[in-house]
Structure formats: structure tokens, C-alpha cells
NUFI-971011 format. One record per residue (C-alpha): residue number from 1; x, y, z. Coordinates in Angstrom, 3 decimals. Layout:
% NUFI-971011
k|x|y|z
NUM|X|Y|Z $
...
***
This chain:
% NUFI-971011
k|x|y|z
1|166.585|130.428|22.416 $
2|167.760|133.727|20.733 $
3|170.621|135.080|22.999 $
4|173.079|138.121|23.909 $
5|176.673|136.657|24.244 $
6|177.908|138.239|27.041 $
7|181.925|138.630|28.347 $
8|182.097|136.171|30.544 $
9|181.158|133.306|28.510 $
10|177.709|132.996|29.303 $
11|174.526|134.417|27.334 $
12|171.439|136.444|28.029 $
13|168.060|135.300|27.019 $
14|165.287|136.097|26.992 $
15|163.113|135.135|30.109 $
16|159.607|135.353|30.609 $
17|158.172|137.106|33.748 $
18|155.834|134.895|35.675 $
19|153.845|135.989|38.722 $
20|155.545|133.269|40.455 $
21|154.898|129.876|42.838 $
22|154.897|131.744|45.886 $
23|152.286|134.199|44.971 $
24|149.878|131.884|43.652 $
25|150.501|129.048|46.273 $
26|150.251|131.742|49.148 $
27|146.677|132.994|47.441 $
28|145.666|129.571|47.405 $
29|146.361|129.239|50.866 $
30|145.017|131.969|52.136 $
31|141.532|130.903|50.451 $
32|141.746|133.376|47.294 $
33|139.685|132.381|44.350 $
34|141.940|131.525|42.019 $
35|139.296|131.041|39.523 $
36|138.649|134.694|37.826 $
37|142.981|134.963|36.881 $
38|142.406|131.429|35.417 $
39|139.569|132.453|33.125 $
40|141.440|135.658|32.633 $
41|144.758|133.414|31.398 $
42|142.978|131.140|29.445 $
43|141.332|133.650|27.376 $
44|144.498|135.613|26.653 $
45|145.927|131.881|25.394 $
46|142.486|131.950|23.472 $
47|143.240|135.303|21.694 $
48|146.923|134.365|21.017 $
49|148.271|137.134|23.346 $
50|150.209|134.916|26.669 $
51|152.940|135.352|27.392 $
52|155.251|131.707|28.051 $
53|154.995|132.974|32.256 $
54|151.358|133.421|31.845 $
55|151.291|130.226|30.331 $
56|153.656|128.300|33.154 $
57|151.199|130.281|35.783 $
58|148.187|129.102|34.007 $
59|149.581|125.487|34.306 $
60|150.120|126.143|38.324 $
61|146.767|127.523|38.590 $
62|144.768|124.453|37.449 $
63|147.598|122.332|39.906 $
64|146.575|124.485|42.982 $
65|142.401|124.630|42.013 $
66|142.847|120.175|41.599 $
67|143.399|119.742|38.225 $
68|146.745|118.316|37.789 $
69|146.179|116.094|34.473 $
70|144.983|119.779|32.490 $
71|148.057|121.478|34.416 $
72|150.617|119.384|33.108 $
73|149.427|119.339|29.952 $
74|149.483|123.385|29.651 $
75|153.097|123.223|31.298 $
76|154.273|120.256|28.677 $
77|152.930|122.637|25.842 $
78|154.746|126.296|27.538 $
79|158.287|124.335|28.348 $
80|158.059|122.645|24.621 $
81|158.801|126.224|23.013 $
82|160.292|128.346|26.420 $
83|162.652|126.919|29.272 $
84|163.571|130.093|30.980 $
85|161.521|131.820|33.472 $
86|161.748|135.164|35.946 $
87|160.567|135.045|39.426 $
88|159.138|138.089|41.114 $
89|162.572|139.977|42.886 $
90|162.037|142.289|45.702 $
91|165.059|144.425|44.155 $
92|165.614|146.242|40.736 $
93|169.059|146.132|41.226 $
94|170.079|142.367|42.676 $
95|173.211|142.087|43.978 $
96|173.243|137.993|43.293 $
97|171.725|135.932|40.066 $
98|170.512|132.430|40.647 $
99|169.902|129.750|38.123 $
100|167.764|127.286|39.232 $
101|167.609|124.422|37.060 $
102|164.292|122.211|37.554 $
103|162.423|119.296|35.775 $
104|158.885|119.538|33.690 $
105|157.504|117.693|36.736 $
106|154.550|118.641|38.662 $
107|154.163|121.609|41.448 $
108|155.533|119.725|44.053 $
109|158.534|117.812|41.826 $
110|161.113|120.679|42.276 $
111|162.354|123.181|45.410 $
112|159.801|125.564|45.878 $
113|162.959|127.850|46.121 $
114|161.022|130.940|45.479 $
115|159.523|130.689|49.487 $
116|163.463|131.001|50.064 $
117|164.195|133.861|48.087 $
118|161.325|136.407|47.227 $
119|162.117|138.718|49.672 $
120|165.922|138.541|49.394 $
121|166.779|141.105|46.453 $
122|168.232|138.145|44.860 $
123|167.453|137.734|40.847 $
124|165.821|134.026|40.791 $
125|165.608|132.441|36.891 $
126|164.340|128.978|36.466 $
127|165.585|127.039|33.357 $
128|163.246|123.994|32.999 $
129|165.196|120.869|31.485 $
130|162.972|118.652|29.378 $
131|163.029|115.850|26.894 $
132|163.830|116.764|23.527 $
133|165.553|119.892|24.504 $
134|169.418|120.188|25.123 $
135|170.594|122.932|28.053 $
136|171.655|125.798|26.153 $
137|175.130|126.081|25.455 $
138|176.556|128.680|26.462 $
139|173.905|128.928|29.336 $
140|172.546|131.628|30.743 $
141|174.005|134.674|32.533 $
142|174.130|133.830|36.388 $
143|176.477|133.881|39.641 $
144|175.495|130.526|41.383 $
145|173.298|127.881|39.793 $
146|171.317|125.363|42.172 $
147|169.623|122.039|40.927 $
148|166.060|122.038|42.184 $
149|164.669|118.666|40.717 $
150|164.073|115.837|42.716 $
151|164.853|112.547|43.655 $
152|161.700|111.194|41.621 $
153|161.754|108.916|38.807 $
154|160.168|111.844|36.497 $
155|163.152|113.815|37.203 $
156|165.766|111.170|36.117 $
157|166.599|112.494|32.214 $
158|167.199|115.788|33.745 $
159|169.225|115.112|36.643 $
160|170.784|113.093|33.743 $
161|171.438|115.882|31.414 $
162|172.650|118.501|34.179 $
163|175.322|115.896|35.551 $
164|176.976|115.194|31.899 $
165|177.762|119.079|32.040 $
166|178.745|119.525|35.664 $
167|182.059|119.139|35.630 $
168|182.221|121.857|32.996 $
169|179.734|124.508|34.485 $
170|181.309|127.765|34.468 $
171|179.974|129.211|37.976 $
172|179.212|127.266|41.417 $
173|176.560|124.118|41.194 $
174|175.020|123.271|44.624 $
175|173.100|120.441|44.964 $
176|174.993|118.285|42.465 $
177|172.694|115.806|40.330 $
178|174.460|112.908|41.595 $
179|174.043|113.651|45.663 $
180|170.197|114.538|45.071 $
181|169.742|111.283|43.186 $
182|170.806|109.591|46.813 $
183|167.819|110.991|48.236 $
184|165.231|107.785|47.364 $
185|164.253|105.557|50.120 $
186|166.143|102.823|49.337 $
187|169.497|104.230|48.956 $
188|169.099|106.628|51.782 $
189|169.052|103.865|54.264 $
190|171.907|102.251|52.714 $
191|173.877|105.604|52.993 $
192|173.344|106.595|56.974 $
193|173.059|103.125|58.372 $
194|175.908|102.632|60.949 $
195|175.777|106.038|62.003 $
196|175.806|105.864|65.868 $
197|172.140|107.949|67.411 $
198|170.507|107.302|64.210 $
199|167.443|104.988|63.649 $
200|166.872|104.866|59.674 $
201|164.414|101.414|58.859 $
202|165.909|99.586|55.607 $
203|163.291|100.331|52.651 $
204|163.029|97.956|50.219 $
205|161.763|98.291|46.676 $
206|159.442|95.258|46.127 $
207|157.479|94.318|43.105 $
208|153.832|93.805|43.138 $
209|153.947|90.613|42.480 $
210|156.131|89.899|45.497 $
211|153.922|91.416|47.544 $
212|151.115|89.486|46.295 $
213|152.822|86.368|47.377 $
214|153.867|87.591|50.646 $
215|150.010|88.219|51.440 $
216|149.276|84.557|50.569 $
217|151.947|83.284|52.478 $
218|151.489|85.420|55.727 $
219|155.324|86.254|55.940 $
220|157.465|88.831|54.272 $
221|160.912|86.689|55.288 $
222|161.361|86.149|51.165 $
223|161.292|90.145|50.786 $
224|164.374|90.406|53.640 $
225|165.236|88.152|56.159 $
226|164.655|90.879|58.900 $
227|161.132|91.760|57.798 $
228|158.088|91.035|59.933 $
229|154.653|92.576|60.076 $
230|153.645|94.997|61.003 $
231|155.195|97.101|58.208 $
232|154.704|100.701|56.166 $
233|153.778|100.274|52.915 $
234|153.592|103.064|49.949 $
235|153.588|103.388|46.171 $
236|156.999|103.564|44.779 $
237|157.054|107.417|43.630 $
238|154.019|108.406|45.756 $
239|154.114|111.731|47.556 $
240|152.782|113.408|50.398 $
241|151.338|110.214|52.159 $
242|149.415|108.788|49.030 $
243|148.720|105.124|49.572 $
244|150.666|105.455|52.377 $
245|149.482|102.749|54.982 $
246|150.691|100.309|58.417 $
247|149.513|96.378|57.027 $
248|149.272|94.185|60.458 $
249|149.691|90.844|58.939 $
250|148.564|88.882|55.479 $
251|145.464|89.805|55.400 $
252|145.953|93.179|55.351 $
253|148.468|93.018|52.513 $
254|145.865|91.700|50.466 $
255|142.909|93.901|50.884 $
256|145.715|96.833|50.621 $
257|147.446|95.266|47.350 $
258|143.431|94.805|46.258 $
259|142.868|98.521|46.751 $
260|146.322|99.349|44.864 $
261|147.275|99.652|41.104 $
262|150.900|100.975|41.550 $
263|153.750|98.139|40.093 $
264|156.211|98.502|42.591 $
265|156.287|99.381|46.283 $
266|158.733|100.828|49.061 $
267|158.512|98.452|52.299 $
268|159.486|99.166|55.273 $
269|159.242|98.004|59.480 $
270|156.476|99.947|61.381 $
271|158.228|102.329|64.258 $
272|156.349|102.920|67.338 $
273|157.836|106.459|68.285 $
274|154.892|107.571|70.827 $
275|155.911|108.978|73.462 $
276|155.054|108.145|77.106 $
277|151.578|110.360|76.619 $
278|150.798|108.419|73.755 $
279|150.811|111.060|70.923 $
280|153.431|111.181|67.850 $
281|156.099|113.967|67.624 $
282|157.207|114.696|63.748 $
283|159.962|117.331|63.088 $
284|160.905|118.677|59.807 $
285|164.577|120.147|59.995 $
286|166.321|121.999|57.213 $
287|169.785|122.231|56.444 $
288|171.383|124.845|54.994 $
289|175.502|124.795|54.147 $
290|175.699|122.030|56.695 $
291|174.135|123.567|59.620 $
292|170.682|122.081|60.673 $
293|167.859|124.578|61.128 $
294|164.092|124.178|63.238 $
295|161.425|124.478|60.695 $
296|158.619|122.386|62.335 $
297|156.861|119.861|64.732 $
298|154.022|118.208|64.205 $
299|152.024|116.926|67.419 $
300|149.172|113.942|67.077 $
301|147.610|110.928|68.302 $
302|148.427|109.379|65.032 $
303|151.910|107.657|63.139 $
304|151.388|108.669|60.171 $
305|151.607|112.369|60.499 $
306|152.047|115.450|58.421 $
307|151.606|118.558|59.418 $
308|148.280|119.760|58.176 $
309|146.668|116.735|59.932 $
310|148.520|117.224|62.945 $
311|145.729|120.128|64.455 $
312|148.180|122.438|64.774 $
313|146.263|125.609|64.658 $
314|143.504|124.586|67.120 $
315|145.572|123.742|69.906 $
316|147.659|126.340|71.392 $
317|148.969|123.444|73.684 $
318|150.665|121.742|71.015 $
319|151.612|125.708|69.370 $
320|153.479|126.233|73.053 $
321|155.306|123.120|72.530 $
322|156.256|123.484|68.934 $
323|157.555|127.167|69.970 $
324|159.822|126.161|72.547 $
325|161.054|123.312|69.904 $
326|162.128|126.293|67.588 $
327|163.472|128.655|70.942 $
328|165.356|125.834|72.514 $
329|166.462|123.885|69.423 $
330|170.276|124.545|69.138 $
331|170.598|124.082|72.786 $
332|167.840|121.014|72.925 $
333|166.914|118.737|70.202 $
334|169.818|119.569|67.795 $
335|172.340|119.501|70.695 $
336|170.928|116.144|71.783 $
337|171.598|115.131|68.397 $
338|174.449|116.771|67.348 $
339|176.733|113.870|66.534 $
340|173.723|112.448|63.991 $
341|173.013|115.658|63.064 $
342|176.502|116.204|61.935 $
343|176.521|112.904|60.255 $
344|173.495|113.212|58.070 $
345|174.656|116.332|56.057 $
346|178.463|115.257|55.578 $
347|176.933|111.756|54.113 $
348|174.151|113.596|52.351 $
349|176.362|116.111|51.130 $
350|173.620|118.597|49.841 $
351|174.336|122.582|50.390 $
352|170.502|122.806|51.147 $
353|167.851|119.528|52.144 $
354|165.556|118.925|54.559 $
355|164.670|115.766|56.910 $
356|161.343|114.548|58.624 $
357|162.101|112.848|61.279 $
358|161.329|111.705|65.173 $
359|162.795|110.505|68.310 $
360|162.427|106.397|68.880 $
361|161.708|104.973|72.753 $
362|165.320|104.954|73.272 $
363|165.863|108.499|72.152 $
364|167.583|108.222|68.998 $
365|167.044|110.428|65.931 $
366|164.689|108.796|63.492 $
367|164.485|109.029|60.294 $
368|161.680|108.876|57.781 $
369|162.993|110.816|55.020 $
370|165.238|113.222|53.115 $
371|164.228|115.616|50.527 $
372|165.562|118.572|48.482 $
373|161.867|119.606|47.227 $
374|160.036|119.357|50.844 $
375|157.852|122.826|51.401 $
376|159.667|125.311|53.782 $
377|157.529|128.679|53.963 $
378|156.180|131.710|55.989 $
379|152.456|131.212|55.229 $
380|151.253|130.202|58.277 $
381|148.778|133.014|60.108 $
382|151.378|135.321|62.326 $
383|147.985|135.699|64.987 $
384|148.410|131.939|65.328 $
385|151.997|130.943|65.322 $
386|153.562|134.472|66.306 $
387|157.102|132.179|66.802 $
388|156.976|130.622|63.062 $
389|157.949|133.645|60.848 $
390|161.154|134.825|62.714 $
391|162.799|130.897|62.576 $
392|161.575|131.276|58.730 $
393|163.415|134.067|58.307 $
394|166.419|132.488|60.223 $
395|166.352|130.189|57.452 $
396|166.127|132.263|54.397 $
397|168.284|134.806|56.130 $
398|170.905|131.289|55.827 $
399|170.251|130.182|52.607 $
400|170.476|133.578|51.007 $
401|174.116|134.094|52.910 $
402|174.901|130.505|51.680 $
403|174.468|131.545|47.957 $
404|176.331|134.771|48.581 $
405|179.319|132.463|50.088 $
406|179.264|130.200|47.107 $
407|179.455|133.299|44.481 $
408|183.158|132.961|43.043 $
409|185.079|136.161|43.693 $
410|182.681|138.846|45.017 $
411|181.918|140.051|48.600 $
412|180.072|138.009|51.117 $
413|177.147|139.984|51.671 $
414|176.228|141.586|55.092 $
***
């Protein structure tokens, strides 16, 4: 990339201007048809006059309208010649510069960090690392940088390439390669187990094959000792409840395994965490610098929840109850769970992740997961869930004052 040097050892490039994840994913939400500023991008790529963010939009576009294989492949062709990107800022003169560094993975592979910042005033730039392409040396102009890729396996080579030059970066890292890369199933188990209030099921990585004998034999004792049906059963690497199912016995293994291409799997014991009405209660909380934040409940009459099956919207019932989670939450849920709480983000370590997570029958915290990527935003309709946007803004309102903490030598802001 051509550069400026600059005086304090880091460069300025150029950066392309991109309308930005939050804009498009907030359109798409809302029902806009995204169709008409495709067309329009494609046929300025046609005619040789896109920009590299028109380009990286583009490749979002065709994500958010269902087309992921064509989005890649217009984001593997953009990142190939330009790594450095501009989000929208809600101030000409930003008081704060963040570098977020992601992988070439797809939409949902990295923070979706501009929900967290794009009405801060703080300057966001995204500097994509990908295969074939060293991080700049000397890197780009910023206060705070912030790794943004993910756990996955597609993210590996990056998290890879941004860990050989931590201990050299020049300004404040947060979310170090090597405490994101703790994130995956497995090892997440292995680091909270023991901690006392805390429910976290061992997941274990199993091949195909071994699964394929376990359905023959009826038992899952030769996966882990401890293991008995029934069980949860996913595609290693699979998102967002993909192949995501509860297998009852043998028999069940097999007609899953039969429906099922993936290589390896992530197993793990089945949790009954109804509660004494009978319906499931999922929470996503979000930490930020240590401190836990509400950010939502999910309410069904099914395990395997998330929250856009949960019915949310067309029960004010559940609305009421999901409000008073967010009202009552430092004094309630994260009081009741303080000491687990507390536990998770010293062993997690993270300046900013989020958990999903439940209460089991004997009212410890349960966990399903922890992520650095998971969704937190303020799209939902403010005629519906009046009580959503202020705890959002709670949250940005921390994250924001948590980058302006981490900024070597400057004022805290206000």
C-alpha cells in the first residue's frame, strides 16, 4: 500500500470509504430492497469505475440478499489488491482512531464492531489480514487497535499473523490473538470448569467416523467415559444453529450422521434448563473491560433457542419479562451470579466478548457459549421493545469509554 510516514512511527494510507456493515445490515433488516444498489455496484465494477469500499459493500450485499458463495468471491477479489477500509464516523473531527484488524471470512466471521461505534465520533478503519499478504509494516496510523476475527478455523492464519507481531505493536491491542483463539467449544470448557455456580458441558471434538460407530453400537462411552444419550450434536465450525440437533439414542445418530456431510463434530450432554412453566430462558450477556452487561433474553417452549425464533415481538408477555431482565439485572441475575460472572471474564481475559447462556434446575449459570463476533445492536423496532435501545446504548456508551481508557497518554473522555 502506498503510504505517508508519519512522526510517530506509524503510516497513513490510503483507505477506502465504504457505506459500512451497519448500514446495509440495518436496511436489510428493516426490509429495504437491497437489490437496485447491487445492480447499481455491479455496473460501476462493469465500467471499471468502484471504488475497493464499493467493492467490499458489493460483496456484503450479495451476503445479506443469500448469496454467500458470489459474496465471498467479490470480497476474495477487493481484499487481494486493498486491506484497509473506512467506516461511516458520526464526527469530522474524532477524538479516538481504531484499528480493527479482521479476517477475509464471511459477514458473520468478525465483530460487527461498527453496531458499537457508528454513533460514537470515533474514527473506525478495518485492515483485513489475508493469505498472501503480510500486515503492513509500519502499520497504519491509529490510537488503540482491537482484533475482531474469530475463534473459527477460517480465521486461524490471521490470528496467526497478528500474534507474531503483538508483542511489538506500537499502541494498545485488546483482544489478543491468543485469548480469542480460547473461545472454541472444546477449550472453553476446559478453561471454566471448576469454577464454583458455573454449569459448562465438556464438548468434545469427534470424528465422523467415530460417530458412525457410536450409532452402530448404541453407546457413546468410547467418545468419553461420561457421555450418554441424549446429547447435542453440531458441525465442527457451524454457526448460528446449522446442523445443530438433540440425538435420543443410536438410532438417531444414524439418520442424523445420514443427513450430514461435515468431517468432524462438537458433542456434547443435552441440558434440560426449563423452568418450572416449561419454557426455555436464553440470555446473551456482553462484557465490556470486565464488567458484564444485559443485552438479551430469549423466551420459548423450545432448547434450542435463538432469539429470532424465540417470538419475541408477538408477545408482550415475554417483552415485560425480558425488560425487567435488563431493569433489574445488576441487582438480579448478575448479582445472583456475581461470583461466576466474575470468573468467566478474568479466565476469558477478553476486553470485550459476549456469552449465551441459561440458568440449570439448580440455579447455576449455564453456559453454552463464548464469542467475540456474536451480534450486539439497536435494530430492534423502539414501538416494540421501548426498553432495548437505552441498555444498547449502556453498552456502547461502555465500550466506547473502554477504548478511550486503553488510549496511551491522552484524556479519558467524558
Amino acid at each position: 500500500m502506498d503510504r505517508e510516514q508519519t512522526s510517530d512511527g506509524l503510516a497513513r494510507y490510503p483507505s477506502a470509504d465504504r457505506i459500512g456493515f451497519a448500514r446495509l445490515t440495518r436496511m436489510a433488516f428493516e426490509g429495504a430492497d437491497l437489490r437496485p444498489l447491487r445492480d447499481r455496484l455491479i455496473g460501476r465494477i462493469a465500467d471499471g469505475t468502484a471504488s475497493a469500499g464499493e467493492g467490499l459493500d458489493l460483496s456484503l450485499i450479495a451476503q445479506l440478499l443469500g448469496d454467500k458463495q458470489t459474496g465471498m468471491a467479490i470480497q476474495a477479489e477487493v481484499l487481494a489488491y486493498h486491506q484497509l477500509y473506512r467506516s461511516p464516523c458520526a464526527s469530522e473531527t474524532p477524538k479516538l482512531r481504531v484499528l480493527a484488524l479482521a479476517a477475509a471470512i464471511d459477514m458473520g466471521g468478525n465483530t460487527p464492531i461498527e453496531f458499537l461505534l457508528e454513533h460514537s465520533g470515533i474514527e473506525l478503519q478495518t485492515l483485513y489480514v489475508v493469505a498472501g499478504v503480510d500486515l503492513p509494516v509500519p502499520l497504519p496510523e491509529h490510537d488503540v487497535a482491537i482484533v475482531i476475527a474469530s475463534d473459527s478455523e477460517e480465521c486461524i492464519e490471521a490470528l496467526h499473523k497478528i500474534d507474531m507481531m503483538a508483542p511489538r505493536w506500537p499502541r494498545p491491542l485488546l483482544n489478543p490473538p491468543r485469548l480469542v483463539r480460547n473461545l472454541d467449544r472444546d477449550k472453553l470448557h476446559s478453561l471454566l470448569r471448576g469454577v464454583d455456580g458455573l454449569e459448562i458441558p465438556a464438548t468434545h471434538d469427534v470424528s465422523r467416523t467415530d460417530l458412525m460407530s457410536a450409532a452402530q453400537s448404541g453407546g457413546l462411552s468410547a467418545i468419553a467415559d461420561e457421555l450418554t444419550f441424549p446429547v447435542i450434536v453440531r458441525p465442527r465450525g457451524s454457526h448460528a444453529g446449522v446442523g445443530l440437533a438433540k440425538i435420543d439414542d443410536g438410532a438417531s445418530l444414524a439418520q442424523y450422521l445420514a443427513a450430514q456431510t461435515a468431517p468432524a463434530f462438537f458433542v456434547a450432554r443435552f441440558v434440560d434448563y426449563s423452568n418450572a412453566d416449561g419454557l426455555f430462558r436464553k440470555y446473551r450477556v456482553v462484557f465490556v473491560g470486565g464488567k458484564p452487561y444485559a443485552c438479551h433474553m430469549a423466551i420459548a417452549d423450545r432448547w434450542d433457542i435463538w432469539y429470532l425464533n424465540a417470538g419475541m415481538a408477538f408477545s408482550a408477555e415475554k417483552r415485560e419479562e425480558e425488560a425487567r431482565f435488563m431493569r433489574d439485572f445488576d441487582v438480579g441475575f448478575a448479582f445472583r451470579h456475581r461470583a461466576a460472572l466474575a470468573a468467566i471474564a478474568s479466565r476469558v481475559g477478553l476486553d470485550y466478548f459476549t456469552i449465551d447462556c441459561a440458568e440449570n434446575k439448580a440455579g447455576e449459570l449455564l453456559i453454552f457459549e463464548a464469542d467475540n463476533t456474536a451480534v450486539v445492536h439497536n435494530m430492534d423496532s423502539p414501538d416494540v421493545f421501548p426498553y432495548k435501545a437505552p441498555q444498547m446504548r449502556k453498552i456502547f456508551d461502555a465500550f466506547a469509554a473502554m477504548l478511550y481508557r486503553a488510549r496511551p497518554g491522552r484524556d479519558q473522555a467524558a
